[in-house]
C-alpha positions, 0 to 999 in steps of 0.5 A: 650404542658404545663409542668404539675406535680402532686403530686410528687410536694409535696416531697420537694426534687423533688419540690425544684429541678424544677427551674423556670426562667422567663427573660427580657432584663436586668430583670429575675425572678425565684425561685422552686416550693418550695421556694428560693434554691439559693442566685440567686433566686428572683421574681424581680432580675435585673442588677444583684441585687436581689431586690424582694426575695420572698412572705410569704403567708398564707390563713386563718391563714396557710402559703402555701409559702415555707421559709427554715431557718437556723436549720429548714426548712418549707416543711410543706406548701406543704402538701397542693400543689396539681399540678404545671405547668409551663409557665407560673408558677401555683400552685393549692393549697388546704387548707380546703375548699379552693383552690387557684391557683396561677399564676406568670407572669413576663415582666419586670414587675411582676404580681403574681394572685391568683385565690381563690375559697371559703371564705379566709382571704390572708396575703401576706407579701413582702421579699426585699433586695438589694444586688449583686446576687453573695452574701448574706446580714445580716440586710439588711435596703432598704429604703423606702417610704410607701402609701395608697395602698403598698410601693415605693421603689426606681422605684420600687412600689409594691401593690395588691388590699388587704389593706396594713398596714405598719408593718416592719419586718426583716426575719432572717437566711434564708437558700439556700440549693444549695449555702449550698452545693456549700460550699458558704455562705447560709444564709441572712436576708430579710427585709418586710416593711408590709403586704397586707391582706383582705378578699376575696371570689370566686374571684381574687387578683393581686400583683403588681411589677412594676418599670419605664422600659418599659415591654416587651411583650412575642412574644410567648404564651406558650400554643402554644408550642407544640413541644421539638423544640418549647420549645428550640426556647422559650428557646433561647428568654431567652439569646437574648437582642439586640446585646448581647447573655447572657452566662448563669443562673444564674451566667453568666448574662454577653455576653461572646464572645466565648459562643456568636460566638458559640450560634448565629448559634442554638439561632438566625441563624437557627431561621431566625432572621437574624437582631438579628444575624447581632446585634450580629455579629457585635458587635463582630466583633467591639471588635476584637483587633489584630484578637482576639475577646474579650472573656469577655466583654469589655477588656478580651481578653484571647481567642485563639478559640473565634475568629475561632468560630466568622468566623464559625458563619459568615460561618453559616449566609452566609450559611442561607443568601447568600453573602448579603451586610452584609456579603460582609462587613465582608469579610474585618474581616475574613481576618485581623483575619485570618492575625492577629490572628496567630500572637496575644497574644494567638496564634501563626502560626507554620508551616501550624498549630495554637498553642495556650498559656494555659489556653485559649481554652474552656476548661480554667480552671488550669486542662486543661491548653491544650497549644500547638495545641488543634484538635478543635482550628486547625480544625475551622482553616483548614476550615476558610482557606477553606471557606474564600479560597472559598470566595477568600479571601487570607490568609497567609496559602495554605488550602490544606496544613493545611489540609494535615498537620491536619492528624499529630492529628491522634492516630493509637493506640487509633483509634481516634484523639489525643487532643493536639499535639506539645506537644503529648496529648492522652487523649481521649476527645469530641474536636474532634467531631469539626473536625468530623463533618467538614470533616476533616478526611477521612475513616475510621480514621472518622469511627474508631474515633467516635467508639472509641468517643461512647464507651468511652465519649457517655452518654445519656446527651451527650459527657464525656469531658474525658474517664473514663478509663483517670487517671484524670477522675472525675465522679462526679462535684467537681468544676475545677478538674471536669469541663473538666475533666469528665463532660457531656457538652450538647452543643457538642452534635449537632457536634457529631450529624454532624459527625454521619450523615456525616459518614453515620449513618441514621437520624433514628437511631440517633433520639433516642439519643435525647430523654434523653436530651429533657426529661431533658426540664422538670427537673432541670431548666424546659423548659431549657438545663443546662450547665453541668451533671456528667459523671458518673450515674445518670447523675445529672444535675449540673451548670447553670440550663440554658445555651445558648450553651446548648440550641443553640446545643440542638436544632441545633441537634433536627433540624439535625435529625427532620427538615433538610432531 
């Protein structure tokens, strides 16, 4: 199963709407098949700085790359794109009587190949700069140094099998569409130190990016994919590097440990990765301060539900594995968080319940401030106290009398479960589907619940984070106002699918449900989940164009429905 598209790659809206990504370790690549987008986009992007922007590239005299400028934009190049398809990344160009197919294949080091049927004269004019990914930067000056076959610059050595000539150049006011319509500053000057140039005749040019780290070799060859499951467990490599789980791309390349304690079960567990989980595990456990594990490393510890999402997780490996020696020397952590953490910063134990400060579940922006006992927060926390019960680990609070206590979340006038509590909060909102899907609530509050949950939140890109009837509702992405409040946030979606099949939904009937966000694989971000979509049709996918919760849920549920019967 390969990505494959025609010519509807030649409408610069559709071709500058299918984003590329390509990771390694600390390394990624990506781009649209027509050009830069975003001030995030690059061949060669590491630790966060953007180093190698782009190729300007013409066949005989004729540009087939595509560079947008302040003012005007280049879609004339692709005219001349017949197919594209993806991973790894290739073009099919024809020009005259000349095709070219060219290919970019990135391990930490990049190679781009360039497969020419016919008689052609190629130019290819490198694009560098060296700046933060969060930024762009006028008249920039990368220093340099130039040989016989390219220029060294920094670890970096860049060269092809053409002849280089020293020429530099300054490309001035590229324009970012995406960042433009972000409302962030979109344009920025590259610089080009000279040109590879050469004649070529039914054969093969190769680019070379290459620098001093190690390249990492792909364990997985696309052409095997075969599967939507084959290309999310694909997926899942992108955001794994040793024992840190990367939050998102393109703006959160950075372990967030609430999003790493959520994906380790979809991304590494559920795969049988059992040492990469460990890695992962515990680092978060050695991170943990008075029972709080830190939310952004090393020292944001603003996170009432992190820590809860960490046991869950151990829950999940012991779970796969058993009681191993590994999780014998976590029993240890479980209990000190489930003692410390009720007394914290963040959390505080009233009566049976937790109560958290503002602004420090999920849902953290100033729009959501949910202080008091968010459901989702006290239902991982009546199951920590049944699960470490089990275990026989002690815990400062009997599990049946949390979970007696838990029923307070019901609301008789909207059939479902209340979003807070203490104080009193009625919106209708996803957090529930946690408590759902553990079994928190019995029938047919549980059945009522996820009638009420399906005609209010359920889209085909998952769950509204609130119910369009809510006054506060926002139907389209407008920055904090919308994250929570209307926005479609995938990575529910396998917990709705647990709650489903505990309540007595078939496999069958729930499959369906799937298909929109699997065909989602091959737009946006193709072969990965986004972070987000509008609540309101057409659903336009919007934030990272590839999120590990994303992709850690989407596949959790795609193995509910698929693998586990």
């Amino acid at each position: 199963m390969v990505f494959r598209f025609g010519q509807e790659v030649q409408t610069p809206d559709r071709a500058r709407n299918l984003e590329l990504l390509m990771t390694s370790a600390d390394a990624y690549s990506s781009f649209t098949v027509g050009g830069n987008t975003r001030k995030y986009h690059g061949l060669f992007v590491r630790n966060g700085r953007l180093l190698l922007a782009g190729l300007d590239e013409m066949v005989n005299g004729t540009r087939f790359s595509s560079q947008h400028y302040a003012g005007s934009s280049n879609t004339s190049a692709l005219r001349y794109l017949q197919a594209f398809s993806a991973y790894p990344p290739s073009w099919i160009y024809m020009i005259d009587d000349i095709i070219i197919q060219k290919t970019i294949t990135f391990n930490g080091n990049l190679l781009v190949t360039y497969d020419i049927s016919g008689d052609a004269d190629l130019w290819i004019r490198p694009l560098i700069t060296d700046r933060s990914v969060h930024e762009v930067l006028k008249d920039p000056r990368p220093v340099y140094r130039h040989e016989r076959d390219g220029f060294r610059w920094g670890d970096l050595y860049l060269e092809t099998d053409l002849s280089y000539e020293p020429n530099p150049e300054t490309y001035r006011d590229v324009w970012y569409q995406q960042e433009y319509e972000r409302g962030y500053e979109a344009v920025e000057d590259l610089h080009s130190p000279g040109v590879f140039q050469g004649r070529v005749q039914d054969s093969t040019v190769i680019f070379r990016c290459t620098g001093d780290t190690p390249a990492v070799q792909s364990a997985v060859r696309t052409q095997s994919l075969q599967t939507s499951l084959d290309w999310l467990e694909w997926a899942s490599s992108a955001f794994c590097h040793g024992d840190e789980i990367v939050a998102g791309y393109h703006w959160f390349c950075e372990s967030w440990g609430r999003d790493s304690a959520i994906s380790v079960t979809g991304l590494l567990i559920e795969r049988g990765l059992k040492s990469e989980a460990r890695l992962v595990l515990k680092r978060l456990s050695d991170m943990i301060k008075g029972g709080v594990v830190v939310n952004r490393f090393p020292d944001n510890y603003h996170s009432s539900d992190a820590s809860l999402w960490f046991i869950h997780a151990l829950f999940s490996y012991r779970r796969r594995w058993g009681d191993d020696s590994f999780m014998e020397s976590m029993k240890p952590v479980i209990k000190s968080i489930l003692e410390e953490y009720p007394m914290s910063g963040v959390a505080s134990l009233d009566h049976n319940l937790i109560s958290v400060v503002p602004k420090s579940t999920w849902m953290d922006t100033a729009f959501t401030p949910r202080e008091g006992k968010p459901v989702e927060i006290n239902a991982l926390w009546v199951h920590a106290l049944s699960e470490a019960d089990a275990m026989g680990i002690g815990a400062p609070v009997n599990p049946e009398a949390a979970l007696e206590e838990f029923q307070q979340f019901w609301n008789p006038e909207r059939s479902c479960l209340y979003d807070l509590i203490d104080p009193v909060d009625p919106a209708i909102r996803p957090n529930q589907v946690i408590a759902l899907s553990l079994g928190l609530i019995p029938q047919p509050h549980a059945s009522s619940a996820l009638k009420t949950i399906n005609a209010s939140l359920l889209t085909p890109y998952g769950l509204r984070t609130l119910s369009p009837s809510d006054p506060n509702y926002q139907g389209r992405y407008t920055g904090d106002r919308s994250y929570h409040n209307g926005c479609v946030w995938p990575w529910l979606t396998a917990y709705y699918v647990e709650a489903l099949l505990r309540n007595g939904m078939p496999r069958e009937r729930i499959r369906s449900m799937l298909i929109p966000i699997l065909y989602h694989l091959r737009e946006a971000g193709v072969g990965y989940i986004s972070e987000i979509f509008d609540g309101d049709w057409p659903h336009v996918p919007r934030g990272c164009i590839a999120q590990a919760w994303s992709v850690a849920e989407i596949a959790r549920a795609y193995r509910l429905l698929h693998v586990q019967e």
